[in-house]
SETOR-244989 format. One record per residue (C-alpha): residue in three letters; x, y, z. Coordinates in Angstrom, 1 decimal, m for minus. Example, Ala and Ser with C-alpha at 12.3 -4.5 7.8 and 13.67 -1.06 7.14 Angstrom:
BEGIN
r:ala | px:12.3 | py:m4.5 | pz:7.8 .
r:ser | px:13.7 | py:m1.1 | pz:7.1 .
***
This chain:
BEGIN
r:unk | px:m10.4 | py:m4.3 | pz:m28.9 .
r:unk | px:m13.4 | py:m5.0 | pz:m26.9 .
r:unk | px:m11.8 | py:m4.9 | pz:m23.5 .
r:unk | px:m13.4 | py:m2.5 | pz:m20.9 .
r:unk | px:m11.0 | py:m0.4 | pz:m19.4 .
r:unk | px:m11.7 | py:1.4 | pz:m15.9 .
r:unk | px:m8.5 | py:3.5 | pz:m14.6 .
r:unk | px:m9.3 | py:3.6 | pz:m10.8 .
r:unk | px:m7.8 | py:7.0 | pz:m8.9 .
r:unk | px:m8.3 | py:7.2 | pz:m5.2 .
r:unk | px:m8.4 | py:10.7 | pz:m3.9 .
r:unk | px:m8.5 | py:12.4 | pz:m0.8 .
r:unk | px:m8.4 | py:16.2 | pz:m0.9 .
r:unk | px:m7.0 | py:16.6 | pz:m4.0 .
r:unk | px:m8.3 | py:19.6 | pz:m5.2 .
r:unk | px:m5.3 | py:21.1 | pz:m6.5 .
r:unk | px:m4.5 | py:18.6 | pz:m8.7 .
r:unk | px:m7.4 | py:17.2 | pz:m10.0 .
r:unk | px:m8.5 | py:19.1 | pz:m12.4 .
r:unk | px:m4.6 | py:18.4 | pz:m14.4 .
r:unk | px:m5.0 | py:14.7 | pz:m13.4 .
r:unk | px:m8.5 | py:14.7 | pz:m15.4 .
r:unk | px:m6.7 | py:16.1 | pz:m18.5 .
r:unk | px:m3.9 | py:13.8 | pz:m18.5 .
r:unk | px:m5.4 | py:10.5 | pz:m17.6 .
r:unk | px:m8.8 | py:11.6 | pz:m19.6 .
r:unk | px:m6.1 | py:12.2 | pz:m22.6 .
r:unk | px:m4.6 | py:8.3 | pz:m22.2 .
r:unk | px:m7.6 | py:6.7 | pz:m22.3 .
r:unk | px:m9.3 | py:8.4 | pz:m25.0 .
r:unk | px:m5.7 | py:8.0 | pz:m27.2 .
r:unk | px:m6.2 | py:4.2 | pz:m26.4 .
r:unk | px:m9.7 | py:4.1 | pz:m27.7 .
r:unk | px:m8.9 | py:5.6 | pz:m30.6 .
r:unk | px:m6.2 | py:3.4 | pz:m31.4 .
r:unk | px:m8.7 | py:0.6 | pz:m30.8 .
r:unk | px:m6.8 | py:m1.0 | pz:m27.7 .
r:unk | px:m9.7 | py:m0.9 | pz:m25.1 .
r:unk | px:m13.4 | py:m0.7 | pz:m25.9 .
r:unk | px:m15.5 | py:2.9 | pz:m26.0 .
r:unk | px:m16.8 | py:1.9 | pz:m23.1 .
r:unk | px:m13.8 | py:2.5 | pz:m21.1 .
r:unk | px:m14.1 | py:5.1 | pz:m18.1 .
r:unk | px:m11.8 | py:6.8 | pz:m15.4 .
r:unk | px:m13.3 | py:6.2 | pz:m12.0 .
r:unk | px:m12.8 | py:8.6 | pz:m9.2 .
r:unk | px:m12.9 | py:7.3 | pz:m5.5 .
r:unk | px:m13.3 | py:10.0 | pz:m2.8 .
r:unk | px:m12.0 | py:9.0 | pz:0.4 .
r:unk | px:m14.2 | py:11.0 | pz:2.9 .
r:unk | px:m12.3 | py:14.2 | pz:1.7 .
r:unk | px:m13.0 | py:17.3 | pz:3.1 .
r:unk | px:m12.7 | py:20.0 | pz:0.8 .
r:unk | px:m14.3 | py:20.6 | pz:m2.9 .
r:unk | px:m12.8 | py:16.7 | pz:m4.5 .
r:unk | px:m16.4 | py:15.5 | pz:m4.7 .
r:unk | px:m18.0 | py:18.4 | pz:m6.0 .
r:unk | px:m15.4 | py:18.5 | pz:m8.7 .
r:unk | px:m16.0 | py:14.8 | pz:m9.5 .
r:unk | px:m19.8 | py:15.4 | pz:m9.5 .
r:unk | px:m19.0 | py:17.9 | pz:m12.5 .
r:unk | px:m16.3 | py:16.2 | pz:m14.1 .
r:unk | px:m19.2 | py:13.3 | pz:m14.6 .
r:unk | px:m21.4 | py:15.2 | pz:m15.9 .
r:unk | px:m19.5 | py:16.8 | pz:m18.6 .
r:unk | px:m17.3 | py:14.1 | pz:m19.7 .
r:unk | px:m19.0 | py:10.6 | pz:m20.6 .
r:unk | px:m15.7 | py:8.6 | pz:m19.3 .
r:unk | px:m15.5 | py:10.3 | pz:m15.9 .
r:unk | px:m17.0 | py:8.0 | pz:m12.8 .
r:unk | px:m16.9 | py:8.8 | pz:m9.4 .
r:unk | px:m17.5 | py:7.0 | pz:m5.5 .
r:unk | px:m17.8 | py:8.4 | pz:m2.7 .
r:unk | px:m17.3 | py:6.9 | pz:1.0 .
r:unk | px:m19.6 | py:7.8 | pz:4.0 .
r:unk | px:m15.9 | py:8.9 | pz:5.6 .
r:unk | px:m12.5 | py:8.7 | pz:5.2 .
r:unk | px:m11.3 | py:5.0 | pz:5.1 .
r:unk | px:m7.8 | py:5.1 | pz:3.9 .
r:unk | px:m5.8 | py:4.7 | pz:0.7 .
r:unk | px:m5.8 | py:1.0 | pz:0.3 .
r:unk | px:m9.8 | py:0.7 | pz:0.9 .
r:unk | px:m10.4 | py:3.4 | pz:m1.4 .
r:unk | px:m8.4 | py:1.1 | pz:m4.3 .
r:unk | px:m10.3 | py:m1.8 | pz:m3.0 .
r:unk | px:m13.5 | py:m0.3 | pz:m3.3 .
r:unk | px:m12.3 | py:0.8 | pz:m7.3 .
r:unk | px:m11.6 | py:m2.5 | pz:m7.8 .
r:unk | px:m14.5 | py:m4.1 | pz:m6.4 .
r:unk | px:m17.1 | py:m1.6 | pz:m8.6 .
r:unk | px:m14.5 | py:m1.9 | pz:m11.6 .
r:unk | px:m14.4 | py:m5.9 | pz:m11.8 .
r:unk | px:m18.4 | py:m5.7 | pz:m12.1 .
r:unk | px:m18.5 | py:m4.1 | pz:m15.7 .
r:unk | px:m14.8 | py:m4.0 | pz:m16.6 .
r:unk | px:m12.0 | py:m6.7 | pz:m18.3 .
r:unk | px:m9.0 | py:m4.3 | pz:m17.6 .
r:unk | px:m8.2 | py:m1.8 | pz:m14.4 .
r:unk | px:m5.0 | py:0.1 | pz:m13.8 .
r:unk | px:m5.0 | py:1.5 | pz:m10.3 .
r:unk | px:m2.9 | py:5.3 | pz:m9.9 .
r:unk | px:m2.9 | py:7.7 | pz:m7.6 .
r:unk | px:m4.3 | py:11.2 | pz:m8.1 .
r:unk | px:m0.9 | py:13.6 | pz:m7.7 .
r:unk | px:0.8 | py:12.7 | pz:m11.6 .
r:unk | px:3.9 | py:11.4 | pz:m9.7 .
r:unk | px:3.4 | py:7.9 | pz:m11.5 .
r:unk | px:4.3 | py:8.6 | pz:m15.6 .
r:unk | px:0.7 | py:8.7 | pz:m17.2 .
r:unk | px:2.2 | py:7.4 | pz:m20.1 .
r:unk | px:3.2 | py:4.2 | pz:m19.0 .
r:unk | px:m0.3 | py:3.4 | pz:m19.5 .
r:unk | px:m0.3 | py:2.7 | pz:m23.2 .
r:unk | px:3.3 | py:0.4 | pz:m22.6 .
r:unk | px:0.6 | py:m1.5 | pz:m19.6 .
r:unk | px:m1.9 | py:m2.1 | pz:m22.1 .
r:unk | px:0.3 | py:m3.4 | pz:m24.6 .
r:unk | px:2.0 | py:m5.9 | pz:m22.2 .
r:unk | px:m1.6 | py:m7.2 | pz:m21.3 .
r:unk | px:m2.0 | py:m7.9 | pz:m24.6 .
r:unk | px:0.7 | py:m9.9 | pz:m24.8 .
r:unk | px:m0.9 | py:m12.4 | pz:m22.0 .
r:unk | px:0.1 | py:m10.6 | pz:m19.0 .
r:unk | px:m2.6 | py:m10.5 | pz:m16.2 .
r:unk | px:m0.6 | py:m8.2 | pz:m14.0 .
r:unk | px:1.6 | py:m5.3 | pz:m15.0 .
r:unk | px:3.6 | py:m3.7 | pz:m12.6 .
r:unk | px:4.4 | py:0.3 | pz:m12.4 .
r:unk | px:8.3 | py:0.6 | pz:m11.4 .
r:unk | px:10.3 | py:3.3 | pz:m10.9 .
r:unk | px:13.4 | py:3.2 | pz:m12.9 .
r:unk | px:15.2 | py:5.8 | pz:m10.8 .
r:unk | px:14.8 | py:7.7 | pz:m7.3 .
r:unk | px:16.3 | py:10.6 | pz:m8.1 .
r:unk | px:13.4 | py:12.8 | pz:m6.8 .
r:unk | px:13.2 | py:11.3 | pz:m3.3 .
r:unk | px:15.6 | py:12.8 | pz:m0.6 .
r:unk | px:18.5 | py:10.9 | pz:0.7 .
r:unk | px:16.4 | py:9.7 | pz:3.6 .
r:unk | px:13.4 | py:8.7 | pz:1.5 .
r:unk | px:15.9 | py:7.2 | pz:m0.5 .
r:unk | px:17.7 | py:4.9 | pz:1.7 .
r:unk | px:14.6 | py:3.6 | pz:4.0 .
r:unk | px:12.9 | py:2.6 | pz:1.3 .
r:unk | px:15.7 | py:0.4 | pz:m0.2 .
r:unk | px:16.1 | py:m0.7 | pz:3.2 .
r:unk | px:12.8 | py:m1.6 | pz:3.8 .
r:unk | px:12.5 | py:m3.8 | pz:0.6 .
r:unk | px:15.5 | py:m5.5 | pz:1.6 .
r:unk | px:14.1 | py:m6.3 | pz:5.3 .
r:unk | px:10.7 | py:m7.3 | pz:3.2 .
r:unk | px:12.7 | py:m9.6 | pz:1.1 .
r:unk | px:14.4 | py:m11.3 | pz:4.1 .
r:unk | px:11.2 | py:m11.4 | pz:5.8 .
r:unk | px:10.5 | py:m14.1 | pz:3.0 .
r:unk | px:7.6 | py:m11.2 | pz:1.6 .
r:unk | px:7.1 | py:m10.9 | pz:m1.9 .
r:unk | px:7.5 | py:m7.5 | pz:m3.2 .
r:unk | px:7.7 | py:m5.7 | pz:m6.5 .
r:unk | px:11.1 | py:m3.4 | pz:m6.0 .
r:unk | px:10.3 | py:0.6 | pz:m6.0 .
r:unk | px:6.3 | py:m0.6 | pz:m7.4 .
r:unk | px:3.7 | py:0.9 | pz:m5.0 .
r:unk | px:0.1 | py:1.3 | pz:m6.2 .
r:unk | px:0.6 | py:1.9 | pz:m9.7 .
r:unk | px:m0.1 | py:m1.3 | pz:m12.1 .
r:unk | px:m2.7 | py:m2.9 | pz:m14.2 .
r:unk | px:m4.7 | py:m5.7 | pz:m13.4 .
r:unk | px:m6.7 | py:m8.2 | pz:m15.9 .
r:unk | px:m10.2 | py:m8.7 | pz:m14.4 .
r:unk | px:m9.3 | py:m12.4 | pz:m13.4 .
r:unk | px:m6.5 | py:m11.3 | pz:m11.1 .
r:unk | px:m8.8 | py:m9.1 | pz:m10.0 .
r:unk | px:m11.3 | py:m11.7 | pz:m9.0 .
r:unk | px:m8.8 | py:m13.2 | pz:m7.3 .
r:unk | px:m7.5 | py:m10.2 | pz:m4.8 .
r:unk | px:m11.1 | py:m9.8 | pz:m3.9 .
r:unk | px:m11.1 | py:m13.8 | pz:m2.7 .
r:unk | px:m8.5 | py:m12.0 | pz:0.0 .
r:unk | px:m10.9 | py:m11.2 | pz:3.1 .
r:unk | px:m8.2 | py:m9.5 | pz:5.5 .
r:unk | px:m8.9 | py:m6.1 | pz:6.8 .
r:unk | px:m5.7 | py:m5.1 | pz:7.1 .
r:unk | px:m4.6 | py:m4.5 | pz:3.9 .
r:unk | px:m1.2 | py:m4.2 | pz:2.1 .
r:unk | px:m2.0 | py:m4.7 | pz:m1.7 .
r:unk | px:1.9 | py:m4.2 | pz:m2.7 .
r:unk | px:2.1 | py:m7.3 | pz:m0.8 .
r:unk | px:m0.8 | py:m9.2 | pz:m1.7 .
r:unk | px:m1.0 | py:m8.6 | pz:m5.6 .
r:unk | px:2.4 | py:m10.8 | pz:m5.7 .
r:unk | px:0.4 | py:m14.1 | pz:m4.0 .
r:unk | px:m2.2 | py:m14.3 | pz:m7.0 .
r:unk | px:0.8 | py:m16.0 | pz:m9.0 .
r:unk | px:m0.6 | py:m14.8 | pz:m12.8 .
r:unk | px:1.4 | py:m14.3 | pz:m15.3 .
r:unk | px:2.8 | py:m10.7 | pz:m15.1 .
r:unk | px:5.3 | py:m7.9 | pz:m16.4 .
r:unk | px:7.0 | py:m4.7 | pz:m15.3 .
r:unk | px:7.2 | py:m1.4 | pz:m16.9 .
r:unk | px:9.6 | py:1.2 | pz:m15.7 .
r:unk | px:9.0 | py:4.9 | pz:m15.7 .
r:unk | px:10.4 | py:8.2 | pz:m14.2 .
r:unk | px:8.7 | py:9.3 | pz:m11.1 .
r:unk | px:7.8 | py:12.9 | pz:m10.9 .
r:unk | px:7.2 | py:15.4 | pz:m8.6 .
r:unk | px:3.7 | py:15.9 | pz:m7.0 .
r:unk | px:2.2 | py:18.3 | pz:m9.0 .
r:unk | px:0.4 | py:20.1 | pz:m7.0 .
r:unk | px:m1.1 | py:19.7 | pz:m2.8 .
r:unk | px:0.5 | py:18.8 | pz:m0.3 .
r:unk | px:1.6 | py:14.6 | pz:0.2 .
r:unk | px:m0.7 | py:12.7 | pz:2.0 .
r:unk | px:1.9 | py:9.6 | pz:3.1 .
r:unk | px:4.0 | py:12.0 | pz:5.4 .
r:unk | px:6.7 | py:10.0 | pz:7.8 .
r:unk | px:5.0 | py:9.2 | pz:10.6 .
r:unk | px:2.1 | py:7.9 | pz:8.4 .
r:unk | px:4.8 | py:5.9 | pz:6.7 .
r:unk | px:6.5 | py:4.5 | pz:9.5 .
r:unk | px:3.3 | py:3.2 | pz:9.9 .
r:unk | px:2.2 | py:1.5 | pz:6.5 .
r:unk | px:5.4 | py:m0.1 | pz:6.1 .
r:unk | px:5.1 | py:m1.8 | pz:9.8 .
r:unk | px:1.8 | py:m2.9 | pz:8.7 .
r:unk | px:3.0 | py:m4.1 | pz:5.7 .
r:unk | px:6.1 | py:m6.3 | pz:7.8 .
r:unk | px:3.6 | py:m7.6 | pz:10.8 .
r:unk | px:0.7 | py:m8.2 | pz:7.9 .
r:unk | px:2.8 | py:m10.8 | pz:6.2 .
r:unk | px:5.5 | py:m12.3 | pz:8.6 .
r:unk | px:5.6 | py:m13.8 | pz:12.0 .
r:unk | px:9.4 | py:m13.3 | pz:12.0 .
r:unk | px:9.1 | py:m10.2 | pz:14.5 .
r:unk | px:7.7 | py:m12.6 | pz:17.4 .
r:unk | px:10.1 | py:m15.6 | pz:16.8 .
r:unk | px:12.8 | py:m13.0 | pz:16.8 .
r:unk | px:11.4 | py:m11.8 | pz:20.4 .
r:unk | px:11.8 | py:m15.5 | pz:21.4 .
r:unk | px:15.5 | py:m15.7 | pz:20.4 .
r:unk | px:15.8 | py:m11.9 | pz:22.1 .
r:unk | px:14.8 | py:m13.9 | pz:25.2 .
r:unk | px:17.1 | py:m16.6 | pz:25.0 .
r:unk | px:19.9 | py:m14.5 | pz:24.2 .
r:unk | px:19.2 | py:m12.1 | pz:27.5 .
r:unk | px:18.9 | py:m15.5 | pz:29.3 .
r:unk | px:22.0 | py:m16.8 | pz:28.2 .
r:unk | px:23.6 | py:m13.1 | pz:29.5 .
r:unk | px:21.6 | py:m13.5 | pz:32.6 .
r:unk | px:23.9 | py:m17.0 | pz:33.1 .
r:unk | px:26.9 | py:m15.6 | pz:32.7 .
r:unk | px:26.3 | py:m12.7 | pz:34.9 .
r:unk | px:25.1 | py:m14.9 | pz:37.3 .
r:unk | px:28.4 | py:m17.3 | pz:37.4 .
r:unk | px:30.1 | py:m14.1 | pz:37.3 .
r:unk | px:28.7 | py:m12.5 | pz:40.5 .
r:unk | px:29.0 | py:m15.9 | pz:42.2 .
r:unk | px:32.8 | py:m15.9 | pz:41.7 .
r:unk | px:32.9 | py:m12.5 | pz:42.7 .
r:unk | px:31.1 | py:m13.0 | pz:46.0 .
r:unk | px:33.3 | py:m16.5 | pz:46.8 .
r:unk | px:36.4 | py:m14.4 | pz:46.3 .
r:unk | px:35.4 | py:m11.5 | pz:48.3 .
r:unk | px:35.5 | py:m9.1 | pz:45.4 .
r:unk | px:31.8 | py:m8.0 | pz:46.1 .
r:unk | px:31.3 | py:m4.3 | pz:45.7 .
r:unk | px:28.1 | py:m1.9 | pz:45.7 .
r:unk | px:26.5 | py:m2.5 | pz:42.3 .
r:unk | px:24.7 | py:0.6 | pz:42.4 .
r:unk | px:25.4 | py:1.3 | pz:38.3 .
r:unk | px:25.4 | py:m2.1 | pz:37.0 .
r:unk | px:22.1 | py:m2.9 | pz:38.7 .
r:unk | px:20.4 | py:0.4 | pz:37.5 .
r:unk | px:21.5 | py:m0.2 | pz:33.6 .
r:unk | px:20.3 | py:m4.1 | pz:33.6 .
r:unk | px:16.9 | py:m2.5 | pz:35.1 .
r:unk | px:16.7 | py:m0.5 | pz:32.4 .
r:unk | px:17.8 | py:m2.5 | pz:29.6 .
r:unk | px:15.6 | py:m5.7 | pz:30.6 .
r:unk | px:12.5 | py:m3.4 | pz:31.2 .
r:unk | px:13.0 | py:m2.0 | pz:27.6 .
r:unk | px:13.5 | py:m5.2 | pz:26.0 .
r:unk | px:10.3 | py:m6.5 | pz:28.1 .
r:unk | px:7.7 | py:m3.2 | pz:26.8 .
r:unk | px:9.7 | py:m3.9 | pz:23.4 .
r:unk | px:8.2 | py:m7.4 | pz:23.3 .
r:unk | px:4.9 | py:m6.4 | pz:24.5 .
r:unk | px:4.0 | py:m4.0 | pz:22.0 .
r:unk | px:5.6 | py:m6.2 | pz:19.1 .
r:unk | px:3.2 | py:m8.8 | pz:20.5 .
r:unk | px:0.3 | py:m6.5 | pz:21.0 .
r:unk | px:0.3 | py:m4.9 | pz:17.6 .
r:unk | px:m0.2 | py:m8.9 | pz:16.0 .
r:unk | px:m3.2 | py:m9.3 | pz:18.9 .
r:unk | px:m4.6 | py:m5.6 | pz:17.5 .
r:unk | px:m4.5 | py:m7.4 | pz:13.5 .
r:unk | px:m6.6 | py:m10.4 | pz:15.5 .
r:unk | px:m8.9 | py:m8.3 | pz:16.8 .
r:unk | px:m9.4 | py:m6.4 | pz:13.7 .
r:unk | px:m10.3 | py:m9.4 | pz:11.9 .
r:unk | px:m11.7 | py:m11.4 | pz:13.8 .
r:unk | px:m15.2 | py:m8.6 | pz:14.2 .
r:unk | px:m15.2 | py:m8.5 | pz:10.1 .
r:unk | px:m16.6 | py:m5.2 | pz:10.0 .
r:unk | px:m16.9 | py:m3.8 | pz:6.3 .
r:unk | px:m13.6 | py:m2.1 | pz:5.1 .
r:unk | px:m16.0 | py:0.9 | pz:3.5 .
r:unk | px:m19.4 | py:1.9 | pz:3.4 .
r:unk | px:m20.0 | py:3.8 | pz:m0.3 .
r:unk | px:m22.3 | py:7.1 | pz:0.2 .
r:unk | px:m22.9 | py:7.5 | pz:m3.7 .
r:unk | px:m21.2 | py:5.9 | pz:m6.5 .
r:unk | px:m22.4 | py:6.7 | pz:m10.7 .
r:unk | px:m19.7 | py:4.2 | pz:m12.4 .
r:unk | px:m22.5 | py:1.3 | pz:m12.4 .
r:unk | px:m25.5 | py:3.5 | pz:m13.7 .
r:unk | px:m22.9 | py:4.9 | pz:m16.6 .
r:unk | px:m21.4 | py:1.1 | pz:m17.5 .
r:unk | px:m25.2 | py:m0.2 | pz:m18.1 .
r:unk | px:m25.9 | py:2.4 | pz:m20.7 .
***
């Protein structure tokens, strides 16, 4: 096969791991040129994401031992998603085929081969999912299933327990790129192309080695960008939040009315200080529901570059 292949890893302080995730993934693709599925000219491209310990120096040497091995580096750290973006963006340049994966081995290397047989079959997007979440902890576990479930009433379109991992023909790449939001949520966007496209399930493992860079808070986060990044739901459900303490507000007032006709009228010490309380929670509530959609407005609307590359060998390798 003549089809360029460019496995895109984004890394940030990765150390530990890299030099295994080199073997494996540099193992893959050289099985799949050998068995004539992607052209010689495939490569593995490395992006560092501003990281502060020895990942770029171990990327400098990887490329200049092994032929296949790329690397970018960014000016500073810019986050997971930009660091794919960036891949992609270099990638779709020179290449037919990329398969984005992170760098800890969690994702099953060798799903890769089942990927690039199912884009052979006509598939331009082929979707990493996890058959199974036995490794995850019961916590893990359940948000996550309930997060896909609030996705998919949200009316988002989601790949179930598929993050990062999948491949992508160069047309569907094309295609993401046309998408000029900062605030990015690819697990979200990839579905809106609309290409033809497949699954292939796999076992997640354990991180091999390091330490996880998506920890809860961080978490928390991504998957409330990835809800206020892709549905207006949360504000129309603070308008009927409104009507609903208004129609409370009614009947209270009707209530202390009555009360004050029939001489029933006590001090209202208790009720007065938890209807404070509750209405000046549901008020801050609102507010930053509302502000966090006018911080995505002003993001975008200054359209400041999502990454400024430092250095970066993957074109200067692809033209030889």
């Amino acid at each position: 096969m003549n089809d360029i292949l460019t496995i895109i890893i984004p890394c940030f302080n990765e150390q530990e791991v890299l030099p295994e995730t080199r073997k494996e993934v540099g193992k893959i693709l050289n099985d799949l040129i050998d068995g004539e599925k992607v052209s010689a000219k495939s490569k593995i491209l490395f992006v560092d994401d501003g990281s502060s310990d020895n990942t770029w120096t171990l990327i400098e040497d990887y490329s200049k031992h092994y032929s296949y091995v790329t690397g970018i580096t960014f000016t500073r750290n810019y986050g997971h998603q930009n660091a794919l973006l960036a891949g992609l963006s270099i990638a779709s340049k020179y290449s037919d085929i990329m398969i984005t994966i992170d760098a800890d081995l969690q994702d099953d290397v060798n799903a890769m081969y089942e990927m690039i047989d199912k884009y052979h079959q006509g598939n331009e997007i082929v979707y990493g999912v996890r058959s199974s979440r036995e490794t995850d902890t019961f916590f893990k576990k359940n948000t996550a299933l309930a997060f896909y479930a609030l996705m998919r009433k949200l009316g988002v379109q989601l790949v179930p327990n598929s993050a990062d991992y999948r491949l992508m023909s160069k047309k569907a790449v094309l295609a993401l790129l046309e998408y000029k939001e900062r605030n990015l949520f690819l697990r979200g966007m990839v579905p809106l192309i609309g290409y033809q496209s497949a699954k292939v399930f796999y076992k997640r493992k354990k991180r091999f080695a390091g330490k996880s860079k998506y920890p809860l808070k961080k978490m928390i986060h991504f998957a409330f960008d990835g809800i206020t990044s892709f549905s207006t739901t949360p504000i129309k459900l603070i308008m009927n939040l409104g009507i609903l303490v208004i129609i409370v507000s009614i009947v209270l007032m009707i209530y202390t009315l009555v009360q004050k006709f029939s001489g029933g009228t006590t001090s209202g010490w208790s009720s007065l200080m938890i209807s404070i309380w509750l209405l000046g929670g549901v008020q801050l509530l609102s507010l930053s529901v509302l502000g966090e959609y006018i911080g995505k407005i002003f993001t975008e609307v200054k359209m400041r570059p999502r990454f400024h590359i430092r250095y970066e060998n993957y074109s200067k390798k692809m033209k030889f």
